[in-house]
ROTOR-756967 format. One record per residue: residue in three letters; y, z, x of N, C-alpha, C in turn. Coordinates in pm, whole numbers, padded with zeros to 5 digits, always signed. Example, Ala and Ser with C-alpha at 12.3 -4.5 7.8 and 13.67 -1.06 7.14 Angstrom:
ALA-00569+00780+01319-00450+00780+01230-00330+00780+01320
SER-00225+00708+01285-00106+00714+01367+00003+00787+01290
This chain:
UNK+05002-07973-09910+04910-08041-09819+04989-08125-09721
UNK+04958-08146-09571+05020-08181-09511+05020-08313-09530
UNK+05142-08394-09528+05112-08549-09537+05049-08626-09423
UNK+04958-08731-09481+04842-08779-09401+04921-08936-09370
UNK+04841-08998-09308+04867-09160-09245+04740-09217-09350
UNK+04778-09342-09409+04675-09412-09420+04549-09412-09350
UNK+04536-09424-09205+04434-09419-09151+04367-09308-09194
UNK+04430-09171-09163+04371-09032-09208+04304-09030-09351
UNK+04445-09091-09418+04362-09067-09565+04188-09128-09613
UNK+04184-09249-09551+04074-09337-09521+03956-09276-09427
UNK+04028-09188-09314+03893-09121-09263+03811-09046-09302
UNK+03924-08938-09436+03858-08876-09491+03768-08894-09600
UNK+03840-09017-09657+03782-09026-09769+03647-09086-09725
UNK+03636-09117-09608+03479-09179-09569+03358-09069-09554
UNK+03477-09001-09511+03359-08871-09425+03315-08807-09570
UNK+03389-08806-09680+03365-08733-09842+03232-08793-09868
UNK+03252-08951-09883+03190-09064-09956+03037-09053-09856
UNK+03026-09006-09751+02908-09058-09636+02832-08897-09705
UNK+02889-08787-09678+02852-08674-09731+02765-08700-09866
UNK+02849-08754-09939+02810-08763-10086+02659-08844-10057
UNK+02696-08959-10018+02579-09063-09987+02440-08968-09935
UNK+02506-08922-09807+02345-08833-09739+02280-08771-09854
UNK+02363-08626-09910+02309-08590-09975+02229-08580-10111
UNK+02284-08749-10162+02226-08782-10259+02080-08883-10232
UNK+02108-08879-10114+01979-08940-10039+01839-08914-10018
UNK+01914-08726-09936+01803-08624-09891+01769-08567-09991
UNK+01772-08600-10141+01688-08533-10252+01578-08573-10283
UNK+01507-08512-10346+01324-08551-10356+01280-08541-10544
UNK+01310-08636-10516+01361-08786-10514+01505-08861-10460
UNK+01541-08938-10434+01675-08998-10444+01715-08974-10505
UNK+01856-08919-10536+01926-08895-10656+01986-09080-10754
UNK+01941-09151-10641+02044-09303-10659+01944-09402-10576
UNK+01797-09379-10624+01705-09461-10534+01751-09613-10582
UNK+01780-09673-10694+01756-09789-10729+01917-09826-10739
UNK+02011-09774-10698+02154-09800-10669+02190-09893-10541
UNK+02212-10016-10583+02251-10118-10478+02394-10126-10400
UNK+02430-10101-10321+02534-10146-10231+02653-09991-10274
UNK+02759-10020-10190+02846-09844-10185+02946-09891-10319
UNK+02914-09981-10345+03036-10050-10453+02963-09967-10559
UNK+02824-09984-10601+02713-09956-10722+02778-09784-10713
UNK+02740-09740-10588+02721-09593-10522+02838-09536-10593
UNK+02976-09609-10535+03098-09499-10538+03145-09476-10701
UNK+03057-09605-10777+03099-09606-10933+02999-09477-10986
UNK+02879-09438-10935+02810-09353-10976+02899-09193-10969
UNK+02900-09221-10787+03035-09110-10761+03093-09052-10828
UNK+03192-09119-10918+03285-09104-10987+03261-09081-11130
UNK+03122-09124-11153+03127-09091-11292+03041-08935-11301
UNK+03006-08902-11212+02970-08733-11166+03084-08637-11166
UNK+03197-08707-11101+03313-08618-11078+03387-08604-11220
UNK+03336-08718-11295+03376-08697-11437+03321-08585-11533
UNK+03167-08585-11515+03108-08479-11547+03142-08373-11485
UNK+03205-08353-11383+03258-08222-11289+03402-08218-11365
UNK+03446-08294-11458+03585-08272-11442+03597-08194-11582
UNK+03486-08259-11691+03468-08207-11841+03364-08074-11837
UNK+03305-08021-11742+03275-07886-11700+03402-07796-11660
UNK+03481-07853-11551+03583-07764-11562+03729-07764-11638
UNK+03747-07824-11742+03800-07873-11818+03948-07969-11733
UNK+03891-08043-11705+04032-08113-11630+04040-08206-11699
UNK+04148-08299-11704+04160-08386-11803+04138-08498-11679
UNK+04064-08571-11668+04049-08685-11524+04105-08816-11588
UNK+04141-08854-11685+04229-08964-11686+04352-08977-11653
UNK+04396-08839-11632+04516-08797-11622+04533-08788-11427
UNK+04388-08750-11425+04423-08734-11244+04440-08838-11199
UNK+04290-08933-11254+04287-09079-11153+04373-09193-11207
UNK+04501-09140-11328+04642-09190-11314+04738-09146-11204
UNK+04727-09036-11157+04816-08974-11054+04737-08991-10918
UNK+04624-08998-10925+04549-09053-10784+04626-09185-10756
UNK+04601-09304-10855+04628-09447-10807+04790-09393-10779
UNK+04884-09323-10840+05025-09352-10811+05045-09317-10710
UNK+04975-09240-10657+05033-09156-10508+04946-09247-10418
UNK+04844-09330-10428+04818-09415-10334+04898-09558-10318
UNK+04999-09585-10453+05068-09687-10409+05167-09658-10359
UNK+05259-09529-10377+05345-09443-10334+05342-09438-10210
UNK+05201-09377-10149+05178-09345-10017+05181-09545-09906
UNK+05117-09648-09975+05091-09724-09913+05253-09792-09869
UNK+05353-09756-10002+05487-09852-10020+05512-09753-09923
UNK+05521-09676-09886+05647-09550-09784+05604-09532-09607
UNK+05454-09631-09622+05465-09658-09473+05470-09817-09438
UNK+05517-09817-09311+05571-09940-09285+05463-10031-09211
UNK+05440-09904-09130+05331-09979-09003+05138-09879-09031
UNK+05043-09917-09169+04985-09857-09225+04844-09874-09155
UNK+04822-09960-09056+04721-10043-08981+04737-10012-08866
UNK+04634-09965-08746+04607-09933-08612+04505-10029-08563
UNK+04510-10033-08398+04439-10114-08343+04293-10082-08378
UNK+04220-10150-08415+04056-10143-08442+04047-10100-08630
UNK+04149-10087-08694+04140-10098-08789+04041-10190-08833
UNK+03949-10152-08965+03886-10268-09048+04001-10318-09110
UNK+04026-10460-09189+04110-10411-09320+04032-10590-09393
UNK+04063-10582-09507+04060-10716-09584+04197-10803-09623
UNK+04139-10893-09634+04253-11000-09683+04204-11062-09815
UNK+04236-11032-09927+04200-11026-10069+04219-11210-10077
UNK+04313-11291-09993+04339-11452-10100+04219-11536-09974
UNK+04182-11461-09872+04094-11531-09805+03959-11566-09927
UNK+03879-11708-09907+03797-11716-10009+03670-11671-09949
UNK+03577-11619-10031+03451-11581-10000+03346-11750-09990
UNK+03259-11725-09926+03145-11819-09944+03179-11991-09884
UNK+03175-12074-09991+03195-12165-09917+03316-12246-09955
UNK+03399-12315-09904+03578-12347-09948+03537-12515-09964
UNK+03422-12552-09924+03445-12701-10003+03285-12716-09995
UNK+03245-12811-10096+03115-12877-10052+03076-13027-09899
UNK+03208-13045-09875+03268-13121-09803+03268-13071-09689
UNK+03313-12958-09677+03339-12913-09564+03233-12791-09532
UNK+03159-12724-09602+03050-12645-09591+03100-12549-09490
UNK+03237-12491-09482+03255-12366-09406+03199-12235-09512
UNK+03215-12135-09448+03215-12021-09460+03335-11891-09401
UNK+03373-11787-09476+03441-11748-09442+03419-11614-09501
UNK+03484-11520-09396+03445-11360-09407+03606-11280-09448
UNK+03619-11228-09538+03747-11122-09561+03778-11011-09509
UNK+03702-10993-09471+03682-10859-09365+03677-10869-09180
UNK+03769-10798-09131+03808-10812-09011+03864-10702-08969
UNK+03886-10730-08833+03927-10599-08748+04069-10637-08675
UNK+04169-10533-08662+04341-10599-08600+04305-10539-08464
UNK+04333-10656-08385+04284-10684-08273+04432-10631-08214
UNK+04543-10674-08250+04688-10638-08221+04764-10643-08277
UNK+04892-10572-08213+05017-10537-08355+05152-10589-08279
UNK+05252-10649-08360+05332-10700-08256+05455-10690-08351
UNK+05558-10607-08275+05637-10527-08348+05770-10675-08402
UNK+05801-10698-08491+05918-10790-08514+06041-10758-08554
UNK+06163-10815-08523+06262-10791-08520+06375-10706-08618
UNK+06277-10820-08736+06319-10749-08877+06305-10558-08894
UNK+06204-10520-08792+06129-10364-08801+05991-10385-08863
UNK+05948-10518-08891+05810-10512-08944+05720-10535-08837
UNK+05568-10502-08886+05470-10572-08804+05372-10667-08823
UNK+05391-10759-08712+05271-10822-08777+05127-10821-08672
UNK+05052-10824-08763+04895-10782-08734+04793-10869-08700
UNK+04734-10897-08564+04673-10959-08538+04520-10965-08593
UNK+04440-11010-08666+04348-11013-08709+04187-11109-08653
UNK+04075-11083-08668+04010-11148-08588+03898-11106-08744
UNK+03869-11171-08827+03790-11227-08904+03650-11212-08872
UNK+03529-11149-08918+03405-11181-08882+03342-11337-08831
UNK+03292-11342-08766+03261-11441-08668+03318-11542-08645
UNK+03456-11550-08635+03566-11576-08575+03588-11569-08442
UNK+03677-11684-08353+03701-11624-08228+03859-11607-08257
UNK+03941-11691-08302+04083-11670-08325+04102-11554-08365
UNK+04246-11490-08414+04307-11409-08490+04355-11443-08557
UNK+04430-11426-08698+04477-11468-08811+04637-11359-08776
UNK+04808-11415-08757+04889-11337-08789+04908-11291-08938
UNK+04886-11147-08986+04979-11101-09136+05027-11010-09102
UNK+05068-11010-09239+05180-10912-09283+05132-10808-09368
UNK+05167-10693-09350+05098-10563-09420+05096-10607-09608
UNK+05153-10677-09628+05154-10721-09755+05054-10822-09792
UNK+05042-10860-09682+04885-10959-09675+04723-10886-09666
UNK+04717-10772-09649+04604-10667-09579+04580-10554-09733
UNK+04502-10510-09742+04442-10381-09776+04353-10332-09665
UNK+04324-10194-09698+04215-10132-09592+04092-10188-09663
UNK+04019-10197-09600+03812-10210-09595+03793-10100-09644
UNK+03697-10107-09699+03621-09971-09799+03515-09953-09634
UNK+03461-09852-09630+03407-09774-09506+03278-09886-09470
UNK+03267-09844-09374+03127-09965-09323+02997-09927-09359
UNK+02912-09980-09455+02806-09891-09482+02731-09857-09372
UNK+02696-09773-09368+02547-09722-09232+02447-09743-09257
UNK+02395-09820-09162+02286-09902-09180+02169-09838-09020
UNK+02086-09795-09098+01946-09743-08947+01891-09891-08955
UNK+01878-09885-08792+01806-09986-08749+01739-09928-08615
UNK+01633-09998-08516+01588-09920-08441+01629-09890-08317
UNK+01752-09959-08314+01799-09882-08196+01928-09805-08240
UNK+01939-09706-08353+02009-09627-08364+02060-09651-08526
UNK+02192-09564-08525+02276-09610-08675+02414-09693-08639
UNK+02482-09806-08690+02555-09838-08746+02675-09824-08781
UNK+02759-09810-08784+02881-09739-08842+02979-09845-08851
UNK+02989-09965-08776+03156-10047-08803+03108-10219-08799
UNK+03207-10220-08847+03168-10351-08845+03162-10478-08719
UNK+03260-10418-08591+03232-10481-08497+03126-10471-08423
UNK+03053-10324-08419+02908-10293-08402+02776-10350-08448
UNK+02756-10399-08575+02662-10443-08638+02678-10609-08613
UNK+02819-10644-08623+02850-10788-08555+02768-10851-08427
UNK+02812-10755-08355+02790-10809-08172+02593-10716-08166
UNK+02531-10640-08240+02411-10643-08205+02346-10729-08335
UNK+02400-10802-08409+02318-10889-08483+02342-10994-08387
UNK+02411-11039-08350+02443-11147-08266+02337-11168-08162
UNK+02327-11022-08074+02245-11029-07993+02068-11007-08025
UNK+02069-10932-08115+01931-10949-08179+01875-11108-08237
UNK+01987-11154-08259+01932-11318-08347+01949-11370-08173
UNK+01986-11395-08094+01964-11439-07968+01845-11431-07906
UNK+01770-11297-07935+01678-11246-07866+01538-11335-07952
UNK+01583-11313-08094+01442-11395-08189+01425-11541-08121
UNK+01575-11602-08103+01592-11693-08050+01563-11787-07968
UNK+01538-11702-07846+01484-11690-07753+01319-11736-07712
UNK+01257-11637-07790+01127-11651-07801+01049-11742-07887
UNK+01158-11785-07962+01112-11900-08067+01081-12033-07986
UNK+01224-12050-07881+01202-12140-07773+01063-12152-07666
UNK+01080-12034-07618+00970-12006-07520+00799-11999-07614
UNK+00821-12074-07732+00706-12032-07809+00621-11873-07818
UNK+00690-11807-07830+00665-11661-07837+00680-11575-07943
UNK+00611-11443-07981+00617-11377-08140+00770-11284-08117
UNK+00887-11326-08206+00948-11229-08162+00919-11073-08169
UNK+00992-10974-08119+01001-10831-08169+00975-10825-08315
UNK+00891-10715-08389+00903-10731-08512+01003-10616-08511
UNK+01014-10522-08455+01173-10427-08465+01326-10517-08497
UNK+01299-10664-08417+01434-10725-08378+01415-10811-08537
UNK+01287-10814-08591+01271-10925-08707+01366-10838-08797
UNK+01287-10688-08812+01379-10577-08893+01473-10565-08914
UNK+01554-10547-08818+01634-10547-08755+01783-10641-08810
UNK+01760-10767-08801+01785-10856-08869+01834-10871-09008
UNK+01719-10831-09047+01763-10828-09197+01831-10705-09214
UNK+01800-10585-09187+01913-10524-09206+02050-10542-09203
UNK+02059-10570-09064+02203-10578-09032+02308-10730-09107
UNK+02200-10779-09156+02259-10912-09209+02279-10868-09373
UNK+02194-10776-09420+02201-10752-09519+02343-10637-09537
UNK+02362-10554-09437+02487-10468-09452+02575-10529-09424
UNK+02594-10662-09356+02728-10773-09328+02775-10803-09437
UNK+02656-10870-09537+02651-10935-09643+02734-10830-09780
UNK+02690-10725-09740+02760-10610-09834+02893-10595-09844
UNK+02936-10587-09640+03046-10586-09663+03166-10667-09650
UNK+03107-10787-09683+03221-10886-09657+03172-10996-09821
UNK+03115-10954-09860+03065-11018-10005+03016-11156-09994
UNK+02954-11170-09885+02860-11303-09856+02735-11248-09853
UNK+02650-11331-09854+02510-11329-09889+02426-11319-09735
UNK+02332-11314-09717+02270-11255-09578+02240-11421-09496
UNK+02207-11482-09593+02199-11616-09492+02326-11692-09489
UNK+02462-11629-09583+02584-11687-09529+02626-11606-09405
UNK+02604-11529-09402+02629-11447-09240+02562-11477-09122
UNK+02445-11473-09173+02335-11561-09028+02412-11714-09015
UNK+02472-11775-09059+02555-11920-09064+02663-11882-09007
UNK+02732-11794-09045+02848-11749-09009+02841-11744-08894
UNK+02755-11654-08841+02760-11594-08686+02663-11692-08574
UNK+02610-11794-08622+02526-11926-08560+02581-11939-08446
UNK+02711-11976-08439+02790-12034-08222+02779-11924-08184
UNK+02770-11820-08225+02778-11652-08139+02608-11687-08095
UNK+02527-11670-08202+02397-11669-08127+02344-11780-08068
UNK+02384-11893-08038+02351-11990-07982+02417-11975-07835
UNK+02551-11947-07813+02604-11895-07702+02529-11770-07639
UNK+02525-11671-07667+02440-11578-07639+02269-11645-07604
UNK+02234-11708-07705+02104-11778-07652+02088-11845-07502
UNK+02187-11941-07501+02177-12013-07364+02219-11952-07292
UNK+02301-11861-07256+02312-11715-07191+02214-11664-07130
UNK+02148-11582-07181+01999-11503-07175+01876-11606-07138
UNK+01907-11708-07157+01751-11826-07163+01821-11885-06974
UNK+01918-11842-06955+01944-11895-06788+01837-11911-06702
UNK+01763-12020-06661+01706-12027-06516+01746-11911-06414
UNK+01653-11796-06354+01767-11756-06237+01736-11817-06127
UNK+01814-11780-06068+01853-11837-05955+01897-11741-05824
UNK+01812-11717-05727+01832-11634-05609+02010-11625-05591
UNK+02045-11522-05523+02201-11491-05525+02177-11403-05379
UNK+02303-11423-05327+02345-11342-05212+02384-11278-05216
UNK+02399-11121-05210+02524-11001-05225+02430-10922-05157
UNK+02551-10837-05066+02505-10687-04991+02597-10577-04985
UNK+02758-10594-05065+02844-10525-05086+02864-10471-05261
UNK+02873-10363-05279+02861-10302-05449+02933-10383-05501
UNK+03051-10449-05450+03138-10487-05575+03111-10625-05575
UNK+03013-10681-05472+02963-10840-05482+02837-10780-05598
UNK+02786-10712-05572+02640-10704-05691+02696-10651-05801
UNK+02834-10613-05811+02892-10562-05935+02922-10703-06060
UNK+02959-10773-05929+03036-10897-05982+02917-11015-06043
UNK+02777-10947-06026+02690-11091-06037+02583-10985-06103
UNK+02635-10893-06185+02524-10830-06281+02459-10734-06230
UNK+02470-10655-06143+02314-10629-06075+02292-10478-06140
UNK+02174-10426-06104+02093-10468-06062+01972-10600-06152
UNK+01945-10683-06031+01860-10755-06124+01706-10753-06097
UNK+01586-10818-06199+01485-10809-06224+01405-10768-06074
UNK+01361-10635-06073+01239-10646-05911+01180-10694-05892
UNK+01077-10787-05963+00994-10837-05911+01096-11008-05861
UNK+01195-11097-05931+01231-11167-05910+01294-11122-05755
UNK+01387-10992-05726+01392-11009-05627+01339-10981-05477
UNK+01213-10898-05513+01093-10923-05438+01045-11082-05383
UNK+01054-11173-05496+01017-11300-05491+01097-11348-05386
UNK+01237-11363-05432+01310-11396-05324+01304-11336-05190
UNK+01254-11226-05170+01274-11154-05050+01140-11220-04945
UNK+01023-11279-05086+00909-11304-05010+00916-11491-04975
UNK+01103-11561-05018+01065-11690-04990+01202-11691-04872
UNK+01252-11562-04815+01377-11576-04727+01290-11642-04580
UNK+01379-11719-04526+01381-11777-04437+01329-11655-04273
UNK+01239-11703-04170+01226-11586-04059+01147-11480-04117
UNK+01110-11503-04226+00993-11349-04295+00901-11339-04238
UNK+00849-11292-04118+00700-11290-04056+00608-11263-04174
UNK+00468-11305-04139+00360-11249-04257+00308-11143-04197
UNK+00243-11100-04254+00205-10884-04239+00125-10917-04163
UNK+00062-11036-04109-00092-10992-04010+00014-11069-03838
UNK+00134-11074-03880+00176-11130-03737+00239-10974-03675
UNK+00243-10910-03579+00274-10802-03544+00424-10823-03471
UNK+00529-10746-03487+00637-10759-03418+00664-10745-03318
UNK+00715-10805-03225+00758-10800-03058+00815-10629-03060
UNK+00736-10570-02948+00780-10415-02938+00852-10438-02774
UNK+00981-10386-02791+01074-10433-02673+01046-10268-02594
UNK+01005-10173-02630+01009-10035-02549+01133-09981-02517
UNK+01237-09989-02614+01384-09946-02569+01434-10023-02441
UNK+01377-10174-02435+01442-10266-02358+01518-10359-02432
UNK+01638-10398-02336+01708-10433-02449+01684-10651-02412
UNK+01704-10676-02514+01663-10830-02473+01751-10877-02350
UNK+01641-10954-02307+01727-11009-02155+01795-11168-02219
């Protein structure tokens, strides 16, 4: 078999594990209706492949001794095992909350934002932590990979990573946000919505769904006062001036403006007809 990269080995083993998942899904019944989280899932997994292994007489204590060796084998013999957009974890980061004092929160799971080659021949890995704005520098000895991102349907589509479900929970809790202010019912899609995606955060970073809605609080509050902007009429008549200021924006707002510009005759005043004369 050709030798793989960490990353590879990890892609595949997702694309196995997502397979497995669907199709134990699309059975009628669930094959794993009352099975909680991919942690519950992949232990079920495995104890199938066990029954697959004493059907074909394999001895599987013997494999998934030679499985783990060739994955520490494989992890010790590369140097640089992490790519940009990698998930990965940091196992001594603490889950939940690190003081009663201090009432932070903190996520183990993150994405390497950058890699920055050092002198020694090592690298070190820029990291950016769930709802984090910094990066954290480690060292590949500091990192494992992330187990795959669960997929999570929500209504505007599926799911797949963790910086994805990040930045539209963010913006979905902005949007509830929003309307809470303006005294308004939010979306019940965006209410949905919500909990989902807080609930697959929560999965995969081993915090709980309202430590993640905490977690990610200055994201949606920033985003809130964002979106809640007063507008405000703007000048542009060149693409890369209306490029630069969002556009296109709301029609009827800029109808409005068009109906408070300065020199606007009203429709019952008729325009001076010059007859192809030119002004004197």
């Amino acid at each position: 078999m050709t030798d793989l990269s960490s990353t590879e080995r990890l892609d595949l083993a997702s694309r196995l594990f997502k397979t497995y998942k669907k199709l134990a899904s699309d059975m009628d019944p669930p094959a794993h209706e009352y099975v909680e989280g991919d942690g519950d899932l992949l232990a079920v997994m495995i104890s199938e492949l066990r029954h697959y292994a004493d059907w074909r007489g394999i001895d599987f204590d013997s494999a998934v001794a030679a499985g783990n060796a060739a994955y520490f084998q494989n992890r010790a013999g590369e140097d640089h095992p992490y790519s940009l957009g990698a998930e990965v974890e940091h196992p001594e980061r603490r889950h939940g909350y690190e003081s009663p004092e201090e009432d932070s929160i903190f996520a183990s799971r993150g994405i390497v934002t950058s890699i920055y080659p050092e002198r020694d021949g090592t690298q070190t890995y820029h990291v950016r932590f769930l709802g984090e704005s910094d990066t954290w520098p480690l060292k590949n000895a500091d990192l494992r990979p992330a187990p795959a991102f669960p997929l999570v349907a929500i209504s505007r589509g599926t799911v797949e990573s963790l910086a994805e479900a990040e930045r539209l929970l963010v913006e979905t809790g902005a949007r509830i946000r929003s309307c809470e202010l303006r005294g308004t019912s939010p979306s019940l899609h965006d209410m949905a919505d919500r909990l989902m995606l807080s609930a697959a955060l929560a999965g995969a970073c081993g915090l709980t769904a309202p430590d993640i809605r905490r977690l990610l609080e200055p994201q949606v509050a920033t985003w809130t006062a964002e979106i809640t902007k007063p507008w405000r009429p703007v000048h542009a008549s060149r693409p890369n001036e209306m490029a630069a200021l969002d556009f296109p924006q709301p029609l009827q707002r800029v109808i409005e403006q068009h109906g408070r510009s300065e020199g606007l005759r009203p429709h019952t005043e008729p325009a001076e007809r010059t007859h192809g004369r030119r002004p004197g």
